[in-house]
C-alpha positions in Angstrom: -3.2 -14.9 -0.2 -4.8 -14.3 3.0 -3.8 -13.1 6.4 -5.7 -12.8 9.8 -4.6 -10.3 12.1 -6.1 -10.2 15.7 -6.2 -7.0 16.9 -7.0 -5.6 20.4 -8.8 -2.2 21.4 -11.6 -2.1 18.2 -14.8 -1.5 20.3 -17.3 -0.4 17.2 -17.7 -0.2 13.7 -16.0 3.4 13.9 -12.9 1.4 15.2 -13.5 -1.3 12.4 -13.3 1.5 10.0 -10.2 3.0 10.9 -8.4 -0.2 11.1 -9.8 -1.3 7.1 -9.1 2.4 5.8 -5.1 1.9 7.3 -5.0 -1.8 6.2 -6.4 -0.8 2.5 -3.9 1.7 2.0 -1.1 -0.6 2.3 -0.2 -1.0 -1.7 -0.8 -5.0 -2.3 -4.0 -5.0 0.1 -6.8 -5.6 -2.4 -9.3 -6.0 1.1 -9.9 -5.9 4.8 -12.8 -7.5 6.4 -12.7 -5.9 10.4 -14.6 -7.4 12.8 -14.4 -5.5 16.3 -16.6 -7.9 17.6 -14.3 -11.1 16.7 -11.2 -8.8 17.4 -9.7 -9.6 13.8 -8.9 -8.3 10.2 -8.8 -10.5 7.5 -6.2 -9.2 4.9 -6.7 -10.6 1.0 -3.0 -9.5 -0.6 -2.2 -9.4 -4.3 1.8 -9.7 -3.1 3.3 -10.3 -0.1 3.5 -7.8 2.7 5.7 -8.6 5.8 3.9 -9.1 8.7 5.6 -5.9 10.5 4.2 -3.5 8.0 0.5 -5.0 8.2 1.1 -4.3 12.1 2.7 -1.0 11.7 -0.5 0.5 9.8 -2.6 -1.2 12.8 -0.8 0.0 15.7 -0.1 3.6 14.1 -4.1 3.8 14.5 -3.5 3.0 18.0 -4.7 -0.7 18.5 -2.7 -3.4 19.5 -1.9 -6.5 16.9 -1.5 -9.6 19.4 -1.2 -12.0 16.5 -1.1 -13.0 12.3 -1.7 -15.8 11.1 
């Protein structure tokens, strides 16, 4: 399963890194492709995750999540 997160704030690959490294160390996140440049994360899963814990390990980081799909 897949889910894109748009995130806010990301203004360079240092950014991009911060965001994956959170998102990856979420249990059932297998990956995280971070683009700063399209403002999103793309989340593959190996079992759900609720859509407030994806955006808790974003915004602890300090960016803003303005939607998932």
């Amino acid at each position: 399963m897949k889910k894109t997160l748009h995130v806010e704030g990301m203004m360079c690959c240092h950014c991009e890194a911060r965001v994956k490294k959170a998102l990856e160390a979420l249990p059932a996140v297998d990956e995280a492709v971070v683009s700063h440049e399209a403002g999103t994360a793309i989340v593959t899963l190996n079992a759900e995750v609720s859509d407030a814990d994806l955006k808790k390990a974003v915004e602890d980081q300090d960016y803003k999540v303005t939607g998932i799909e």
